[in-house]
Residue frames as qw, qx, qy, qz and C-alpha x, y, z in Angstrom:
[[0.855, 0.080, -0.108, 0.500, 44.37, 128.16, 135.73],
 [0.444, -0.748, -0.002, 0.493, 46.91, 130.70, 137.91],
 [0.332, 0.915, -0.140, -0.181, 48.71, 132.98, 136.22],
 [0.323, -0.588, 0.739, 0.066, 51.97, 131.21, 137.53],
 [0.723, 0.098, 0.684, -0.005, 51.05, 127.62, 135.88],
 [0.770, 0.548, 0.304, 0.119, 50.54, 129.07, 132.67],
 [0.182, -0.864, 0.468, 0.042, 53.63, 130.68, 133.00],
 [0.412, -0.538, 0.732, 0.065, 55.49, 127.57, 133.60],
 [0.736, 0.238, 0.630, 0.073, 53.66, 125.35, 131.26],
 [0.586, 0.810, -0.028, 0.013, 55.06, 127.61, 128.50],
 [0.144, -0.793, 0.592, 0.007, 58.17, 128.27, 129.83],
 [0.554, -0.213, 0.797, -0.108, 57.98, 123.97, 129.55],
 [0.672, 0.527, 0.497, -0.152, 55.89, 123.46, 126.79],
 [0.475, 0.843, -0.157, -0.198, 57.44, 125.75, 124.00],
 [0.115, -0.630, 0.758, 0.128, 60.98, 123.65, 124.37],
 [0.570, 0.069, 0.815, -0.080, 59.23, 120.44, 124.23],
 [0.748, 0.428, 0.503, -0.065, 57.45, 121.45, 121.24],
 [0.171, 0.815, -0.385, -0.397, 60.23, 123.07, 119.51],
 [0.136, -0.332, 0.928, 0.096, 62.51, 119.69, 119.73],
 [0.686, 0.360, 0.620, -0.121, 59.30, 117.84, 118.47],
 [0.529, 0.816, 0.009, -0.234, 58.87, 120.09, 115.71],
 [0.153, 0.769, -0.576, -0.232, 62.68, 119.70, 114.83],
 [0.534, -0.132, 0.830, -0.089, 62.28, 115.71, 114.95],
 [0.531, 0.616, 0.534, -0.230, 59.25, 115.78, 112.94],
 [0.322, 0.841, -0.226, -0.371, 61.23, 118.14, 110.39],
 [0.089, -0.596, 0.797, 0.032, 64.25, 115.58, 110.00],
 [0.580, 0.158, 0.752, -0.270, 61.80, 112.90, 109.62],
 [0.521, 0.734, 0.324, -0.291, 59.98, 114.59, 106.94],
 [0.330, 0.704, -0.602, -0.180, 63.32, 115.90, 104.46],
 [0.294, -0.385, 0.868, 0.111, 64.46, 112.25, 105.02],
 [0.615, 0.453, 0.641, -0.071, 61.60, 110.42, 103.67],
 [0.508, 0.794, 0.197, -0.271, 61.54, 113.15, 100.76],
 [0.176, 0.783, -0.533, -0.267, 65.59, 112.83, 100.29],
 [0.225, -0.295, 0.922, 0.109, 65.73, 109.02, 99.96],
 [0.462, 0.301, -0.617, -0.562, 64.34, 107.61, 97.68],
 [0.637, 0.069, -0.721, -0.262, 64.15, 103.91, 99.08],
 [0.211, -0.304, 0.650, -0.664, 63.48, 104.60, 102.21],
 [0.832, -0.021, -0.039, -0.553, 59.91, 102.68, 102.10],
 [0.788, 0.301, -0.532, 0.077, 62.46, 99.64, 101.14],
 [0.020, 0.202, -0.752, 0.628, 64.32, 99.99, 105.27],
 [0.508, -0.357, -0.740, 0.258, 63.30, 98.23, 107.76],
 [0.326, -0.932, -0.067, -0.143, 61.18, 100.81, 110.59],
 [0.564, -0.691, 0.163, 0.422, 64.35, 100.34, 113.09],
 [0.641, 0.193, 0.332, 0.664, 66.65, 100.86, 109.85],
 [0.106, 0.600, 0.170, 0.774, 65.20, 104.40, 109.36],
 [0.669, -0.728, -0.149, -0.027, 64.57, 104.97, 113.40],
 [0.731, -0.362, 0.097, 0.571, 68.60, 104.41, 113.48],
 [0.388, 0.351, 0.207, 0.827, 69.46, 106.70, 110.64],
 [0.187, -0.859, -0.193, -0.436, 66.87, 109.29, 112.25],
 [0.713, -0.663, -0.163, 0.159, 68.81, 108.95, 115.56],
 [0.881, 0.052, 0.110, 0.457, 72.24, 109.37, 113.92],
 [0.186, 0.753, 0.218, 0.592, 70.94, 112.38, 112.32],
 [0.433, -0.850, -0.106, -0.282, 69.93, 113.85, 116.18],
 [0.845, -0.371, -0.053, 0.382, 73.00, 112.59, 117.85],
 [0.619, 0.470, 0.116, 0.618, 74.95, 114.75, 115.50],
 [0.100, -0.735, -0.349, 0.573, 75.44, 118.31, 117.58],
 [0.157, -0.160, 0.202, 0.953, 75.32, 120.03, 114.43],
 [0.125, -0.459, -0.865, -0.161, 71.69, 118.79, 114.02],
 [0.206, -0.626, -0.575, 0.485, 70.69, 121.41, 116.66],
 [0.105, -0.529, 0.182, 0.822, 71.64, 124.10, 114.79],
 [0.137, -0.234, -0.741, -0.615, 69.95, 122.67, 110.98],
 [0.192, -0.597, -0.746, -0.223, 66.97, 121.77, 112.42],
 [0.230, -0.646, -0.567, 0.456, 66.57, 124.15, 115.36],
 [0.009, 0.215, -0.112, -0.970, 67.29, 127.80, 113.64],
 [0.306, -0.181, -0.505, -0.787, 64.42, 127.10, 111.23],
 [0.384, -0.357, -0.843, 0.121, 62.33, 125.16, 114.21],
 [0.172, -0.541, -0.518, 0.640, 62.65, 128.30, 116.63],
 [0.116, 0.188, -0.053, -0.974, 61.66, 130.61, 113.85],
 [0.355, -0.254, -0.720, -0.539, 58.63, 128.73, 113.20],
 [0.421, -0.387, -0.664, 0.482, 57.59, 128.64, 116.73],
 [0.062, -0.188, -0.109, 0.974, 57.94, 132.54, 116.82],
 [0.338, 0.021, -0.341, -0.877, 56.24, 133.32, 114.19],
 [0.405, -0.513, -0.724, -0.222, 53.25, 130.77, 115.08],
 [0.281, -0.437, -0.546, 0.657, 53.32, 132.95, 118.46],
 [0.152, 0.227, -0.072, -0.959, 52.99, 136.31, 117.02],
 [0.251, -0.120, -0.710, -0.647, 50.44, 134.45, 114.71],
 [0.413, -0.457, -0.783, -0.085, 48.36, 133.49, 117.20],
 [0.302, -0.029, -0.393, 0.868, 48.53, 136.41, 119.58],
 [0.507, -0.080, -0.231, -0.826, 44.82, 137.94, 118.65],
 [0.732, -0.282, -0.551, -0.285, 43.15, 134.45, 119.67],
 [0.575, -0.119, -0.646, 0.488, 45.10, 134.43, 122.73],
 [0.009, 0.163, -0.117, 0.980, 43.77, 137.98, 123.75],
 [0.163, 0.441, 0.841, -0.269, 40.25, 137.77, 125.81],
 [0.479, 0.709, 0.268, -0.444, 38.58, 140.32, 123.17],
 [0.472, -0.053, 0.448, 0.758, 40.25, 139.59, 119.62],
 [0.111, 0.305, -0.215, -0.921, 40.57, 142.22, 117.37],
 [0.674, 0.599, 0.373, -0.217, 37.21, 142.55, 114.91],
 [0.466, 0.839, 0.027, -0.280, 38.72, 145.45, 113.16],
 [0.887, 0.277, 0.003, 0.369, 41.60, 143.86, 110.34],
 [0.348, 0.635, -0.345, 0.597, 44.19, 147.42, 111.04],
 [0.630, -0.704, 0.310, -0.104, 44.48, 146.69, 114.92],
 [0.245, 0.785, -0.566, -0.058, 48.04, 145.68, 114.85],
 [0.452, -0.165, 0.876, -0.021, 48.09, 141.80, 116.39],
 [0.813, 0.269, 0.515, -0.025, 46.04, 140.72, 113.76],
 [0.423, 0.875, -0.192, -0.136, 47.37, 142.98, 110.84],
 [0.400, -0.570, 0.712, -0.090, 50.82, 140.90, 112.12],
 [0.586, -0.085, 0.795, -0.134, 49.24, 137.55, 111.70],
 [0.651, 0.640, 0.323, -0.250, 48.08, 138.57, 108.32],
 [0.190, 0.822, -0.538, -0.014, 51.26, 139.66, 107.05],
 [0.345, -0.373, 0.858, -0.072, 52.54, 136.21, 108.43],
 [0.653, 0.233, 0.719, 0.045, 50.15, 134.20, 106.52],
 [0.547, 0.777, -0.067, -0.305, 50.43, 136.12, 103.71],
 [0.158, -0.763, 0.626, 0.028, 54.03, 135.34, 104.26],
 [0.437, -0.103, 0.893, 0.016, 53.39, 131.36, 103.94],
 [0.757, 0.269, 0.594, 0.034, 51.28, 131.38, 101.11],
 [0.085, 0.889, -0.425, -0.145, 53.97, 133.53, 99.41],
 [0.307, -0.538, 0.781, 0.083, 56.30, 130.35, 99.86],
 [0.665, 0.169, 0.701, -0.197, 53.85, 128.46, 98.84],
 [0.468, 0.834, 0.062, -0.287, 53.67, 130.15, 95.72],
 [0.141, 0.800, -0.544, -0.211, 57.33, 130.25, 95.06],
 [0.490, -0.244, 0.830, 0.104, 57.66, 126.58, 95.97],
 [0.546, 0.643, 0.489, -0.221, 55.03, 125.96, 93.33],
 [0.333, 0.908, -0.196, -0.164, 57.17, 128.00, 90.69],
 [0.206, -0.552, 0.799, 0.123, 60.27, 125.88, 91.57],
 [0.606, 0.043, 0.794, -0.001, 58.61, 122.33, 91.18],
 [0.704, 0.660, 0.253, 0.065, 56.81, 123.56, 87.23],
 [0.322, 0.844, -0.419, -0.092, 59.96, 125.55, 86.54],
 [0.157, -0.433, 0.863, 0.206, 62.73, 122.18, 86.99],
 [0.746, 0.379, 0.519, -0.175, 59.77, 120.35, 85.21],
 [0.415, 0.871, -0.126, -0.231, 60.24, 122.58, 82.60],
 [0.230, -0.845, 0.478, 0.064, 63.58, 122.23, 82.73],
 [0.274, -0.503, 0.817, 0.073, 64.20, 118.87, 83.25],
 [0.549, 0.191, 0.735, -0.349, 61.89, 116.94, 82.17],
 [0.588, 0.757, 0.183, -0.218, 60.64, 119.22, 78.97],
 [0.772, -0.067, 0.298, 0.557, 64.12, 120.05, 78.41],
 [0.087, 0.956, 0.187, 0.210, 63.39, 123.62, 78.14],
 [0.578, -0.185, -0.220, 0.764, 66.43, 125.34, 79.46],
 [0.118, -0.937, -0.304, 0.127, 65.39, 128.76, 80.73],
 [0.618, 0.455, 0.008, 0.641, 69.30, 129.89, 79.97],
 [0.245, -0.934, -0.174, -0.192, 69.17, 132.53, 82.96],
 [0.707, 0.232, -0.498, 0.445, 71.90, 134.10, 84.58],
 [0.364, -0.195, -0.633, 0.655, 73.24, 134.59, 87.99],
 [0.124, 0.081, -0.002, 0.989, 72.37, 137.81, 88.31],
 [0.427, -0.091, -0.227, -0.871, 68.73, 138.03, 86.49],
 [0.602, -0.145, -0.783, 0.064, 68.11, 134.57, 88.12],
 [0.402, -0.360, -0.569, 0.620, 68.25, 135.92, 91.83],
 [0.278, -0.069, -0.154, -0.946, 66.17, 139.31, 90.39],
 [0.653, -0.168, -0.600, -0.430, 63.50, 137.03, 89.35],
 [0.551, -0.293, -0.732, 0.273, 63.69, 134.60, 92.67],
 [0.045, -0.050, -0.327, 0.943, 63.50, 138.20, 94.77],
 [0.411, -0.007, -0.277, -0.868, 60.31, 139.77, 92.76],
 [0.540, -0.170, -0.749, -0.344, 58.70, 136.85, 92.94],
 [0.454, -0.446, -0.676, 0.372, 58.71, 136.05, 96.60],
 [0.107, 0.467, 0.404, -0.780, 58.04, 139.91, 97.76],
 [0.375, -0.026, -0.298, -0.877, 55.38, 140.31, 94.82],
 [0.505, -0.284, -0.806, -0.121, 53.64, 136.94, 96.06],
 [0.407, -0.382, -0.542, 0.628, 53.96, 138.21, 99.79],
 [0.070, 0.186, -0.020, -0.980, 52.56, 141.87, 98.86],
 [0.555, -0.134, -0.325, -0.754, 49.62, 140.67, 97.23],
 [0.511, -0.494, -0.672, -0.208, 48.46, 138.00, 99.16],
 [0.142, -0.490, -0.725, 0.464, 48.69, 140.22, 102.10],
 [0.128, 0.023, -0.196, -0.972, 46.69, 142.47, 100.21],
 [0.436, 0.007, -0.816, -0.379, 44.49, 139.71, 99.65],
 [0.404, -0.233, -0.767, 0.441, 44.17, 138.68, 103.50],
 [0.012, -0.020, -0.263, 0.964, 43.26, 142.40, 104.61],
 [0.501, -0.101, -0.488, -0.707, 40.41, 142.54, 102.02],
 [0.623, -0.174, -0.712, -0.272, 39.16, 138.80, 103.17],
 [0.327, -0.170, -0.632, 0.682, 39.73, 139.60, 107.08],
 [0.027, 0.255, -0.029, 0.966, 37.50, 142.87, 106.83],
 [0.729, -0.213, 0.250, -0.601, 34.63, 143.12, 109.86],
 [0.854, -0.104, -0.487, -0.148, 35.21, 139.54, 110.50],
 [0.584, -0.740, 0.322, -0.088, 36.75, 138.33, 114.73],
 [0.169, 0.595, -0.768, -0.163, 40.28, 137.26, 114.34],
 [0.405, -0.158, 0.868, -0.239, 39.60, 133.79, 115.62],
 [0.754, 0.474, 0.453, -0.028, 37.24, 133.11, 112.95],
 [0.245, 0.865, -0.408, -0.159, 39.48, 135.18, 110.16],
 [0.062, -0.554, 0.828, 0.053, 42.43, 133.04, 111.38],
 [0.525, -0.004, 0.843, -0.118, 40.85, 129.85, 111.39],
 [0.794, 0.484, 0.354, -0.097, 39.63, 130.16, 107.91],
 [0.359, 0.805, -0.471, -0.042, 42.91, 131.51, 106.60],
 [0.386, -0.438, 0.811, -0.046, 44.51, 128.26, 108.29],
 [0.751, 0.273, 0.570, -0.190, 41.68, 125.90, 106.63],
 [0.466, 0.852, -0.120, -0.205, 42.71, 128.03, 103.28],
 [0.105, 0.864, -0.488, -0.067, 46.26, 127.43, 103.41],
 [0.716, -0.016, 0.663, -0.220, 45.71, 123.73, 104.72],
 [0.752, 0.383, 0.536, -0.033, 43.76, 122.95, 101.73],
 [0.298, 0.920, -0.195, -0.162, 46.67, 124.58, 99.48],
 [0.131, -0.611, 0.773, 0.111, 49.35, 123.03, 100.66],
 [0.621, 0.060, 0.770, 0.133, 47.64, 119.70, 99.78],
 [0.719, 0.662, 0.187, -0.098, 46.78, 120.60, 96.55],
 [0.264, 0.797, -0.542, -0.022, 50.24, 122.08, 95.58],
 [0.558, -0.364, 0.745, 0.031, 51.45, 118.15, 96.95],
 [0.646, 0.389, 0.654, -0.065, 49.27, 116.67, 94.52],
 [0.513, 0.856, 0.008, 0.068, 50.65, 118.56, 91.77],
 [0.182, 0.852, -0.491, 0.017, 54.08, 118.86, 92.63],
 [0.517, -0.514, 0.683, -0.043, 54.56, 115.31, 93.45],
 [0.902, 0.237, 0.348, 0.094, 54.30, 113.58, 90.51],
 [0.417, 0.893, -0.152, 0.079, 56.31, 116.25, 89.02],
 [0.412, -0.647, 0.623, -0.156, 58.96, 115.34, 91.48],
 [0.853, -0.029, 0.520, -0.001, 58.59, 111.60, 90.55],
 [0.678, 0.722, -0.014, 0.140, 59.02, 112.50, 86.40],
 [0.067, -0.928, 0.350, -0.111, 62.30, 114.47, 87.90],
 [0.446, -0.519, 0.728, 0.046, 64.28, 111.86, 90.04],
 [0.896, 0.322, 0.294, 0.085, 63.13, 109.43, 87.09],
 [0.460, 0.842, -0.176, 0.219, 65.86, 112.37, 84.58],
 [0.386, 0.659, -0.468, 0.445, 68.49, 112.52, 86.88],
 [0.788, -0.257, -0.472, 0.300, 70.43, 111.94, 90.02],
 [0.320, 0.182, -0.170, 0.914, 70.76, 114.95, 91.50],
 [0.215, -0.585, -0.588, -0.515, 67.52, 115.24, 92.43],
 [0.483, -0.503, -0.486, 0.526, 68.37, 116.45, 95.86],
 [0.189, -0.437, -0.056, 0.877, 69.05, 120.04, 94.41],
 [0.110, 0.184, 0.589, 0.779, 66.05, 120.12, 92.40],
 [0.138, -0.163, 0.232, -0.949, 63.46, 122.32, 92.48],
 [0.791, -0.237, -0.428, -0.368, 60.65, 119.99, 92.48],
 [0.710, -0.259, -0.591, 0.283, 62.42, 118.16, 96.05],
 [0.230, -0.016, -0.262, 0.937, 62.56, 122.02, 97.53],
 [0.548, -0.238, -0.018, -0.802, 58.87, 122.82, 96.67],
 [0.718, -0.518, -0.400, -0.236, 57.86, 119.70, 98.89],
 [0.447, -0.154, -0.535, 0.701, 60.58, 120.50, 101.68],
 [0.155, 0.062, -0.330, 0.929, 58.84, 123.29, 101.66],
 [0.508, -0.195, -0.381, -0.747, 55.64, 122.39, 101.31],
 [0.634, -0.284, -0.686, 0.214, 56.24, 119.74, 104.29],
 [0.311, 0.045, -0.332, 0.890, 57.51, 123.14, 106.40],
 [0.402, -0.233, -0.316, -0.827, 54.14, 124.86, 105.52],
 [0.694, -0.235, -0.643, -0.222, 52.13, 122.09, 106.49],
 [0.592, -0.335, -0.603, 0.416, 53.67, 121.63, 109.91],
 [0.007, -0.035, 0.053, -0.998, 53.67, 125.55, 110.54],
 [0.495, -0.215, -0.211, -0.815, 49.92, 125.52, 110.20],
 [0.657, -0.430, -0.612, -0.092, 48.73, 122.27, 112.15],
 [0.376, -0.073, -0.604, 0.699, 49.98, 124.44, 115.35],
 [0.249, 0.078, 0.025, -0.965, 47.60, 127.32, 114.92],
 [0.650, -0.243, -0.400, -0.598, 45.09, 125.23, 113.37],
 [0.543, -0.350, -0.736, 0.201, 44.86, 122.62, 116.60],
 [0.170, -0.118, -0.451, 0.868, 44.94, 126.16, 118.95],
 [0.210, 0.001, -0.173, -0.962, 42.44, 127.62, 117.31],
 [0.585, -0.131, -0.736, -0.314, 40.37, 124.75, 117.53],
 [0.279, -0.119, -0.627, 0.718, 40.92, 125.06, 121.23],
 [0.109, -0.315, -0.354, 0.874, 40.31, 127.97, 121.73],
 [0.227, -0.252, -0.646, -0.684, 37.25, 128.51, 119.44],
 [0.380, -0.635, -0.672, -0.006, 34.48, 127.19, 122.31],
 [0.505, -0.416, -0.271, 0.706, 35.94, 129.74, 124.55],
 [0.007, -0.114, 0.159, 0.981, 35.60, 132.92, 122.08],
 [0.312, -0.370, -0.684, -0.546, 32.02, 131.92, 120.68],
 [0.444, -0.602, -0.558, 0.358, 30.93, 131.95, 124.97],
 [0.259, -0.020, -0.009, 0.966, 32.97, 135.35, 124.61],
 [0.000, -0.119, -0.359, -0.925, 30.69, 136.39, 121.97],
 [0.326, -0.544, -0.742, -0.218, 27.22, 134.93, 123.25],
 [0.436, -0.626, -0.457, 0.458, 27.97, 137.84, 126.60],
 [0.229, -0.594, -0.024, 0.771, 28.95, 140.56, 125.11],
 [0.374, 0.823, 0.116, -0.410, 28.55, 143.13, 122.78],
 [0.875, 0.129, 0.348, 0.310, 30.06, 142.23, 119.94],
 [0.372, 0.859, 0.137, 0.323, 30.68, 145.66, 119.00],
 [0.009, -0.762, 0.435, -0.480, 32.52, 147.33, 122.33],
 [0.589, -0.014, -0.776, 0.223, 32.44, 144.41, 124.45],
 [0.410, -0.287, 0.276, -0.821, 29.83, 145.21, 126.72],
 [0.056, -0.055, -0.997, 0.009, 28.60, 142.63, 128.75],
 [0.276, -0.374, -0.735, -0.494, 25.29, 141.32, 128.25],
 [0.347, -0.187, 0.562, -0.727, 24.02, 140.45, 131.96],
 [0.224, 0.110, 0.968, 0.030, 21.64, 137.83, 132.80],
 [0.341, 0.666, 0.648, -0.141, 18.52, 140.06, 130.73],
 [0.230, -0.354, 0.268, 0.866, 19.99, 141.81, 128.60],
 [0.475, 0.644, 0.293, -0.522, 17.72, 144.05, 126.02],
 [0.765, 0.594, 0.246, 0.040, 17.51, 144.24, 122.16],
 [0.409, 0.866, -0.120, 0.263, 19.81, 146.82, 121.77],
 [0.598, 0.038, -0.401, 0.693, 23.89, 147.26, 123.49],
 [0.386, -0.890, -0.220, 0.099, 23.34, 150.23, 126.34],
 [0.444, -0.650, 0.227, 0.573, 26.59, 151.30, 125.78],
 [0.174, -0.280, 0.474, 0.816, 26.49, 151.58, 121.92],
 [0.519, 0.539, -0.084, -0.658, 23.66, 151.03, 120.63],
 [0.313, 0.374, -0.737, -0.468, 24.26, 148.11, 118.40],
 [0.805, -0.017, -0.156, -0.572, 21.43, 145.85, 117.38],
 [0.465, -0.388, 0.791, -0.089, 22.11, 142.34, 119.23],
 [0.526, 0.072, -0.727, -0.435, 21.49, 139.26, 117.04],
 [0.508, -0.345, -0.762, -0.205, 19.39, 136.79, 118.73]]
């Protein structure tokens, strides 16, 4: 493919899948803010979803958080997209993408903290009695101590490993988080809107917006990677896995240009 085509098929492609992604968001908070939505008719919730888009302030809800997911799945993906990714975890596109996924399962974390803390709350009837102040301390610490260790966490679990295989098991990781944290924060959610009516501003209907946000953030990377997976592994079967020295069609035991023991 020309250099010009993929050019244009981004320059084409990244709008299209922004405005998907912002559909697909507006979908998702509706189902999770209505309650009886299952009870509409499809075209009944098809019309309310349209109403929503028609709105021109829509572009602005859905799209600020749409185009910063987008970014950040770029930068994230910016090592697989490179025809040698990085091995070594401190080369600075992947160190990037680690910090970014540290970043999401940071959120994850906090959402998680929201949905058992308005249990608590509401449910136990525990009032936690916090104020402003030591309330928005606490909500601070939390999200950059979650986001400091796990990308402490990443570095460690990235170390001598090719980004493309790194990233794709930190996607599979975070995947199989976010469903667990559903499956634990939705019944909590259910116990909630059962206490009260207000359940839009509780913290149990914020840790699955955000846990829907997560989810949809990660099936981009994880379907690229998947791509692009056949394409690095061919990479790796020619070259040197160490300096990227190609093989040739007879290549010997050892790399000629470093020295490093080939595997098969």
């Amino acid at each position: 493919m020309g250099m010009r085509r993929r050019w244009a098929l981004l320059v084409i492609g990244i709008p299209i899948y922004t405005v998907a992604l912002m559909v697909l968001m507006t979908i998702a908070v509706e189902a999770l803010e209505q309650t009886e939505w299952a009870d509409l008719a499809p075209h009944q919730f098809v019309l309310h979803i349209v109403e929503i888009i028609g709105d021109g302030d829509w572009w602005v809800t859905a799209g600020v958080p749409a185009a910063i997911i987008v970014g950040s799945q770029i930068v994230f993906l910016i090592p697989v997209f490179s025809k040698r990714p990085p091995r070594d975890e401190r080369s600075r596109p992947l160190l990037l993408s680690l910090v970014i996924g540290a970043a999401i399962a940071a959120m994850l974390t906090f959402a998680l903290l929201l949905g058992v803390g308005e249990f608590i709350e509401t449910v136990l009837e525990a009032s936690l009695d916090l104020d402003d102040a030591l309330a928005t301390t606490l909500l601070v610490a939390t999200v950059l101590g979650s986001w400091v260790f796990w990308s402490a966490i990443l570095l460690i679990f990235s170390r001598s490993i090719w980004a493309d295989r790194a990233l794709g098991r930190l996607v599979g990781l975070l995947l199989g988080g976010t469903l667990l944290e559903v499956l634990v924060v939705l019944p909590l959610d259910i116990m909630v809107r059962r206490r009260t009516d207000c359940y839009c501003f509780a913290g149990t209907f914020f840790a699955l917006c955000l846990a829907v946000i997560a989810t949809l953030w990660l099936a981009g990377p994880g379907v690229v990677i998947a791509l692009m997976s056949k394409k690095h592994r061919l990479w790796r079967e020619t070259h040197c896995e160490r300096c990227g020295y190609a093989k040739g069609p007879s290549p010997g035991p050892v790399c000629p240009e470093c020295s490093y023991a080939w595997v098969g």
